[in-house]
N, C-alpha and C positions, 0 to 999 in steps of 0.2 A: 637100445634106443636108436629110432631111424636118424638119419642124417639132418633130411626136410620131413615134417612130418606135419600136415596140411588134417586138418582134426573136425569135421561137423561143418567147414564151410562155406557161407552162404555170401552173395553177394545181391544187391538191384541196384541200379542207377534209378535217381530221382522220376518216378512218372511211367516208370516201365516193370513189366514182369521181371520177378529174378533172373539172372543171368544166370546164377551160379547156384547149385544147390545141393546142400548139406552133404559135400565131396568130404569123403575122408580118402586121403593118399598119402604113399610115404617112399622115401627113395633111402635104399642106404648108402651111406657114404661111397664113394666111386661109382657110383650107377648112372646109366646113359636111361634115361624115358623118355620117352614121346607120346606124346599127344596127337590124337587121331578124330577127325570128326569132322561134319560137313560146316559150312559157312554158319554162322550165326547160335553154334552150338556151347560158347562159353570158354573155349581154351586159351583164348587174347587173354580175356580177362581173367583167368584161375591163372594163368602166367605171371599176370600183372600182382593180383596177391602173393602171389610165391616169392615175386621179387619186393614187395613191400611197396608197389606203387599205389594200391589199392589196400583199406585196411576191410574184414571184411565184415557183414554185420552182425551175423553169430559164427560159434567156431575159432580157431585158432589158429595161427601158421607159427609151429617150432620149427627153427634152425639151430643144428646140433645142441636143443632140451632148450632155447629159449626162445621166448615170442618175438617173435618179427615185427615189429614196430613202424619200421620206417626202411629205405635201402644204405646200404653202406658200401664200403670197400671189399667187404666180404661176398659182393656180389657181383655179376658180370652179366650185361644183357645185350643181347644181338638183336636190332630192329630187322623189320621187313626189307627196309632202305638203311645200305648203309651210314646214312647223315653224317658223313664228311663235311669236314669246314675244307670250303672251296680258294681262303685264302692260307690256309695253311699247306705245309708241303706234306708229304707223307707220314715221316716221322714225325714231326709234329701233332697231326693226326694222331696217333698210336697216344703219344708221350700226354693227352689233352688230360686224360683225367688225374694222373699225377701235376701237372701246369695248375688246375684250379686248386691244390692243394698248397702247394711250392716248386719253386725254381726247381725245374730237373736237374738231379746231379750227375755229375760223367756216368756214375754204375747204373742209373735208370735211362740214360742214354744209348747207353750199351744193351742194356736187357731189350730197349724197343728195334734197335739193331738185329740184335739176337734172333728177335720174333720175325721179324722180317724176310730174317734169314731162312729160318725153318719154313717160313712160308712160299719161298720161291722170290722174295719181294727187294731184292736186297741192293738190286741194281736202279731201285726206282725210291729211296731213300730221301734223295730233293727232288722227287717231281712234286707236281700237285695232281689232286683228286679229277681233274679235266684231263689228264697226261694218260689215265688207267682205263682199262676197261671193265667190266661191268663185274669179270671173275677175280681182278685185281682190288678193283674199291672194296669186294664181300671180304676178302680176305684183309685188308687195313681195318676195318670193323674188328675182326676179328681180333687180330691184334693188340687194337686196340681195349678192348674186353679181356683181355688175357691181361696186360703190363703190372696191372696191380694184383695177381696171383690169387684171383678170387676163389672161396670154396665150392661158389654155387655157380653154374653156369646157365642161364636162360635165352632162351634162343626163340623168336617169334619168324619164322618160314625163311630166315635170313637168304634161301638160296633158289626159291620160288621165283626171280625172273631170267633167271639166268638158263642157258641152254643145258640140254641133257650131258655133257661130256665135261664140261667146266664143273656141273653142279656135282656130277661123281668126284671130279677131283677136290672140291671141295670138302665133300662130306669123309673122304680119306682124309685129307689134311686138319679136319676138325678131330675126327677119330686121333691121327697121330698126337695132335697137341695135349687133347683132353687127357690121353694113357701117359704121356711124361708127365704129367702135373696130377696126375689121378683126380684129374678136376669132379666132380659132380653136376649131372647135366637134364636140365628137363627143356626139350625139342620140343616146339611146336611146330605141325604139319599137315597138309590136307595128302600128301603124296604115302600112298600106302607102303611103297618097297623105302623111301627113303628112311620112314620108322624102321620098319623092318629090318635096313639095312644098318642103323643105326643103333636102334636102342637094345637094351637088356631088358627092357618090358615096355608094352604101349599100351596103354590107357584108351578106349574110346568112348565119346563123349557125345553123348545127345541130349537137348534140351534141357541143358546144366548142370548133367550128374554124369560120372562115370561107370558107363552101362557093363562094359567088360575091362578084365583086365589080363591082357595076353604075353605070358615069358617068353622070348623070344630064343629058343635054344638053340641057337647056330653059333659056331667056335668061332672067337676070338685067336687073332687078330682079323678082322674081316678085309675079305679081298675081291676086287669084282668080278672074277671070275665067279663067286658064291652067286648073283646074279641071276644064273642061269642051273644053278642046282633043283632039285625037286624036292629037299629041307625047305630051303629060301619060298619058293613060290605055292609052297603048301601052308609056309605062314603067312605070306601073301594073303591067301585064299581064304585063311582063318579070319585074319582083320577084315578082309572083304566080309564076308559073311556076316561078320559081328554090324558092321553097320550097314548093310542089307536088311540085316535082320531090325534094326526100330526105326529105318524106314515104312518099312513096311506097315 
């Protein structure tokens, strides 16, 4: 049985053509995916049903054999923008989704410490979100998405404004967290090497169904000198091609 297993799903907002359409997809547990496709091709929104923000109108979303209903704790989603509360300090930040639950206790204290830590972040604990910069705030997101030790991890271009050197160390630094938690992860992206560079399969997506589906066979642990390999930009070249090709 897959981990996430997304079954015949269809989505439309009120007044508009389907967005989404009769996608069957499935990740097995520990698997990194990404999502691949040009603007306006449906992966916000098939992200959005994965995470249960979106219910869909036929079709199904299992997580680990049951329906996905609504979102939980069980979930972990990274926005575009990191949406930081600008009166909270950093930790805090991290610590928010366990606060709307209950009073953090010292050991959930510590774990968003912890995170912090692994993160490079550990010196900036009481700043606030105005004190960081743009590859600092992606990572308290982060963070914060990780505190509650979710199975599924969702990720909408979290590192799309960021420059090319931050967002590599970023995408290391997600790589490292997700492999000590064997988190389960589906990426979304318009950046063809960052799937690449990332997932264990990419999915691409035109006009609300997922037209290919590409194994990404490059060995783990990835490292950026792979970047520059002739594996890496042969897969590269594959996802180009795939949507190239229903451009066309």
């Amino acid at each position: 049985m897959s981990f996430l297993d997304i079954a015949n799903a269809s989505f439309t907002y009120p007044g508009w053509p389907p967005v989404v359409r009769e996608v069957d997809w499935d990740i097995a547990e520990g698997e990194f995916h990404c999502l691949v496709g040009r603007s306006g091709c449906g992966k916000t929104t098939l992200l959005k049903l994965a995470a249960g923000l979106l219910r869909p109108d036929t079709g199904r979303i299992l997580l680990q054999g049951r329906e996905l209903l609504a979102p939980g704790p069980q979930l972990g989603f990274v926005f575009q923008s990191p949406t930081l509360l600008e009166w909270h300090r950093v930790v805090d930040n991290v610590l928010l989704p366990v606060s709307l639950q209950h009073t953090p206790t010292p050991r959930e204290i510590g774990k968003a410490r912890e995170l912090l830590e692994l993160l490079g972040l550990s010196a900036h604990t009481r700043h606030y979100p105005r004190q960081l910069s743009g590859g600092q705030q992606s990572r308290v997101a982060l963070a914060r998405a990780l505190i509650l030790e979710p199975a599924l991890l969702l990720l909408d271009e979290p590192f799309a404004a960021l420059d090319a050197i931050t967002r590599g160390e970023l995408q290391d630094d997600l790589l490292q967290m997700c492999k000590l938690r064997r988190t389960t992860v589906m990426f979304v992206t318009h950046d063809i090497a960052e799937a690449v560079y990332l997932g264990d399969r990419v999915a691409v997506m035109d006009g609300g169904r997922i037209v290919r589906d590409i194994r990404i066979d490059v060995p783990r642990p990835r490292a950026p000198a792979m970047r520059y390999s002739a594996q890496f930009n042969s897969h590269c070249a594959q996802v180009r091609e795939a949507m190239d090709a229903v451009a066309a």
